[in-house]
C-alpha positions in Angstrom: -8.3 -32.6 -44.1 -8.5 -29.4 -42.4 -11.1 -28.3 -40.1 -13.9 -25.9 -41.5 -13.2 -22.2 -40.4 -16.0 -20.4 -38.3 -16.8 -17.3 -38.8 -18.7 -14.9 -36.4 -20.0 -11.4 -38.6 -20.9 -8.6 -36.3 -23.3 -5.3 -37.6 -21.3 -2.5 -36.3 -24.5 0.3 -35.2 -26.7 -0.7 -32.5 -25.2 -4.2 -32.8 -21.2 -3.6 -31.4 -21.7 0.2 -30.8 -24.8 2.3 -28.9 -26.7 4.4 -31.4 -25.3 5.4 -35.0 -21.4 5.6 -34.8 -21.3 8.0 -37.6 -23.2 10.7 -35.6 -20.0 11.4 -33.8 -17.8 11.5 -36.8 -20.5 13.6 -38.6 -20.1 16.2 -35.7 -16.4 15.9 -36.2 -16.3 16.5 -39.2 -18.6 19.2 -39.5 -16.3 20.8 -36.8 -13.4 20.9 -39.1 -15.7 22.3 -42.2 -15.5 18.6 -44.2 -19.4 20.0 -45.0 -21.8 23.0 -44.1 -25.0 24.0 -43.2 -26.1 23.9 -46.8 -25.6 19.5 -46.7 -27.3 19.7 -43.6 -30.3 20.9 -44.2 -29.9 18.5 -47.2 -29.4 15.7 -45.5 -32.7 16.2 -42.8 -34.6 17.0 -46.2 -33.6 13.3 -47.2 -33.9 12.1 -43.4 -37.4 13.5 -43.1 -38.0 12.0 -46.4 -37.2 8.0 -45.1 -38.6 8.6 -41.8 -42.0 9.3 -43.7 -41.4 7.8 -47.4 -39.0 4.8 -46.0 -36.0 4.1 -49.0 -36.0 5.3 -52.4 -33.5 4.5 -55.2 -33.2 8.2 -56.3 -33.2 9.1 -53.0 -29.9 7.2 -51.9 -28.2 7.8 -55.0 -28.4 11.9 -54.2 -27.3 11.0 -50.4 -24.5 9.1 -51.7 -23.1 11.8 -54.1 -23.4 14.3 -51.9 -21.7 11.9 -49.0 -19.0 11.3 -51.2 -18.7 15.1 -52.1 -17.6 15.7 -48.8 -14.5 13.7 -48.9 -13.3 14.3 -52.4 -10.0 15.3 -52.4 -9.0 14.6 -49.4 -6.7 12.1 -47.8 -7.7 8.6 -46.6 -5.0 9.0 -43.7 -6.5 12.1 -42.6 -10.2 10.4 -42.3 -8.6 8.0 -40.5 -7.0 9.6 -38.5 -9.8 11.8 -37.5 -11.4 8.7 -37.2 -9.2 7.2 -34.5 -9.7 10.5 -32.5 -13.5 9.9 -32.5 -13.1 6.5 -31.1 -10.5 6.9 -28.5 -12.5 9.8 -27.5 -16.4 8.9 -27.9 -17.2 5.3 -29.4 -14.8 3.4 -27.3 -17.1 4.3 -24.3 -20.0 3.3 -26.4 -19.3 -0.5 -27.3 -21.8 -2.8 -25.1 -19.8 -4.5 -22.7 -22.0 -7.5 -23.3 -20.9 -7.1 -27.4 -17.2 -7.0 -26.6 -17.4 -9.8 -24.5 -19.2 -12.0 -27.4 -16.3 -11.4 -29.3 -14.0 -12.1 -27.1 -15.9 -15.0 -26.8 -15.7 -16.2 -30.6 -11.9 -15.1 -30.0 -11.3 -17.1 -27.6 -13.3 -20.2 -29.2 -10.8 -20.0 -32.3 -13.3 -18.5 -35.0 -12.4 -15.7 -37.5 -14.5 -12.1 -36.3 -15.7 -10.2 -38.9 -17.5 -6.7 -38.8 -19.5 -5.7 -41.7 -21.2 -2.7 -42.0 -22.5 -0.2 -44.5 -20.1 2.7 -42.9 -16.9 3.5 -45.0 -14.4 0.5 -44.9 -11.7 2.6 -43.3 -13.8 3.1 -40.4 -15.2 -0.3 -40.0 -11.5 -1.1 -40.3 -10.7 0.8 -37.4 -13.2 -0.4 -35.5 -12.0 -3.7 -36.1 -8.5 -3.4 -35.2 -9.5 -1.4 -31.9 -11.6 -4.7 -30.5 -9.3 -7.4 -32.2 -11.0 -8.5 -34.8 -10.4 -10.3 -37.7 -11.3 -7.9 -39.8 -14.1 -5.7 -41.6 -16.0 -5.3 -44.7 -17.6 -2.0 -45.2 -18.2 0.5 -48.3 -15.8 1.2 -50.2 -14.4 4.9 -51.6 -12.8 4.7 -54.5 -9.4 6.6 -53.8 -6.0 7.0 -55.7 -2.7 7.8 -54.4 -4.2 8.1 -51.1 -7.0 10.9 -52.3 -10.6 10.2 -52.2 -11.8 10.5 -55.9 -15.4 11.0 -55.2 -16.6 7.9 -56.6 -18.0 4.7 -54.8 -16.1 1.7 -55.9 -18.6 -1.6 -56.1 -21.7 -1.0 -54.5 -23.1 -0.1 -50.8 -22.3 -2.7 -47.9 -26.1 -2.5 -47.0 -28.6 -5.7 -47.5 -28.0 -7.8 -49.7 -24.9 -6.2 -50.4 -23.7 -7.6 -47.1 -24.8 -10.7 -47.8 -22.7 -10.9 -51.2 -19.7 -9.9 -49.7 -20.0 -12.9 -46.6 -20.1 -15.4 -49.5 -17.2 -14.3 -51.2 -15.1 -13.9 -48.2 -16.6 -17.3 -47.1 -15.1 -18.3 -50.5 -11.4 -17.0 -50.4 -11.4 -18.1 -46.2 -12.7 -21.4 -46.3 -15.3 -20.3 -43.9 -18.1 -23.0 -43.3 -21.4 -20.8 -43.6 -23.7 -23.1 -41.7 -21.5 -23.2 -38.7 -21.0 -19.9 -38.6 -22.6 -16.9 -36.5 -24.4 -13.4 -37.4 -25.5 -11.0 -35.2 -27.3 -7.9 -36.3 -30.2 -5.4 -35.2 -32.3 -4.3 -38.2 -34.2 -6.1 -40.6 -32.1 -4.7 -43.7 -29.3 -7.7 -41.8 -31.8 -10.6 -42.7 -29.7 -11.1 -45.6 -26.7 -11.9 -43.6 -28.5 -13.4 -40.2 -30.3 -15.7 -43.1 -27.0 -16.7 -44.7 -25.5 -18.6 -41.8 -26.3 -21.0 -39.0 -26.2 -19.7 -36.3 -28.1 -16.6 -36.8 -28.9 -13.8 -33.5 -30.8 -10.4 -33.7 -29.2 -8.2 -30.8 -31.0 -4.8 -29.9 -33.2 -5.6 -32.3 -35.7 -2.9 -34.1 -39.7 -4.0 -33.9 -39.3 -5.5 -37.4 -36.2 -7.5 -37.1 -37.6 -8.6 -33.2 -40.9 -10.0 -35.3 -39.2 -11.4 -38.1 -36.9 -13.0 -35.1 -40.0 -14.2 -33.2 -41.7 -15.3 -36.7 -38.4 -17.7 -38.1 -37.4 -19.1 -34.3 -34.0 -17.0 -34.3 -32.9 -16.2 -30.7 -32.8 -12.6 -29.4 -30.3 -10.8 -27.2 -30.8 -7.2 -25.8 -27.5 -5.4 -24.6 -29.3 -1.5 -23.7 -30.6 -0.7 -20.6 -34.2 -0.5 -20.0 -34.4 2.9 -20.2 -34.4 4.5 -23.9 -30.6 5.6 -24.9 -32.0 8.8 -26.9 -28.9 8.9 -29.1 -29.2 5.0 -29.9 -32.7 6.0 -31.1 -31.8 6.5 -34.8 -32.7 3.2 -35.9 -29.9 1.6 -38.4 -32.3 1.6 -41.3 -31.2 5.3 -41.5 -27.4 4.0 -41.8 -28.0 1.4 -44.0 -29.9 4.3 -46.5 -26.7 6.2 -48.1 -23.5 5.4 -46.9 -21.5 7.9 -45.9 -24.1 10.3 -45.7 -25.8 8.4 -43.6 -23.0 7.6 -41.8 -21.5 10.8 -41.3 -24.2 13.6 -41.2 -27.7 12.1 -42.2 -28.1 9.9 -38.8 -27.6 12.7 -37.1 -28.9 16.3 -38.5 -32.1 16.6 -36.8 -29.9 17.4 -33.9 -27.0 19.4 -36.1 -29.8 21.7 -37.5 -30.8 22.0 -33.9 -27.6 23.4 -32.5 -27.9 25.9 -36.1 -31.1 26.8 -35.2 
């Protein structure tokens, strides 16, 4: 009989990475006129919005459309390519030394890594390959013959949604839930911290750190003691609307500062 595979799903934002990954590729691509000032000031409408409000269903499905607005039409080779740029240059620098070495660690120990994240599947991809993991689950834009079509294909990575997808690659991989690991930094990862068993909030947010406290799940904190102002966009605002949260919204109230 063989033995059970482990498993070992890592959050990408906050969790792997300082601050909101999609920041830099939102500056990026605002650079190379993917969107315009017009979908900023959108997006820090719809930021403002959570930050008061907190998550709304109409609300995400306008992010989302307009997110994946911004890459209809174009090529999924050159967002990924633009998205190896932003990595080699900027995120690379950004991944807690403490979070590569826990996946080394699970590497090393013989278990499967897995990112999942609500950021665009190519990305989370990248990500993946550049640290040696496994793989990744992320969101996924529907594209054909290489072209983003505009549409979302399933539903976002985000919640519950990344709890789904754990079980059915648990499923297809033969991974053995309850001995597996989960490692995530807001309270929209409960889902997927809840699902396995061996479950750790790392640079947690003061909702996932009571939660933690409340259900007797251990706590690990990679930052430094002094606040990382760019890792202060919490990853609730990632979680809200995919791509635009991934690629502008985490980051406009400091793109419609530079505008202003």
């Amino acid at each position: 009989m063989p033995e059970p595979v482990v498993a070992a799903f890592f959050d990408v934002d906050n969790t792997i990475i300082r601050g909101a990954s999609g920041y830099h590729l939102a500056r990026e691509l605002f650079r190379r006129k993917f969107f315009g000032v017009r979908d900023i000031a959108f997006f820090a409408g719809h930021y403002l919005a959570y930050t008061v409000l907190g998550e709304n269903v109409t609300r995400i499905a306008d992010i989302r459309a307009r997110a994946l607005r911004v890459v209809h039409g174009r090529t999924v080779a050159e967002i990924v390519s633009i998205g190896e740029e932003v990595y080699d240059q900027v995120l690379a620098n950004r991944v807690f030394p403490a979070a590569r070495a826990l996946i080394d660690g699970h590497l090393a120990a013989g278990h499967q890594v897995w990112l999942i994240t609500a950021t665009p599947t190519e990305i989370g991809e990248l990500i993946g390959r550049r640290l040696g993991a496994t793989g990744a689950l992320g969101t996924v834009a529907e594209s054909e013959d290489g072209v983003y079509t505009g549409r979302l294909r399933g539903s976002l990575l985000h919640g519950e949604g990344k709890k789904a997808a754990a079980l059915a690659l648990a499923e297809r991989e033969g991974i053995d839930l309850e001995r597996s690991y989960a490692y995530g930094d807001s309270l929209n990862d409960v889902p997927i911290l809840g699902a396995v068993g061996h479950p750790c909030a790392i640079n947690p947010e003061p909702r996932l750190r009571l939660h933690a406290s409340d259900v007797g799940w251990p706590v690990r904190d990679f930052r430094r003691r002094r606040r990382d102002v760019r890792g202060g966009m919490r990853t609730g605002v990632r979680g809200a609307g995919w791509a635009g949260a991934a690629w502008a919204f985490a980051a406009v109230v400091r793109a419609v500062r530079r505008q202003g």
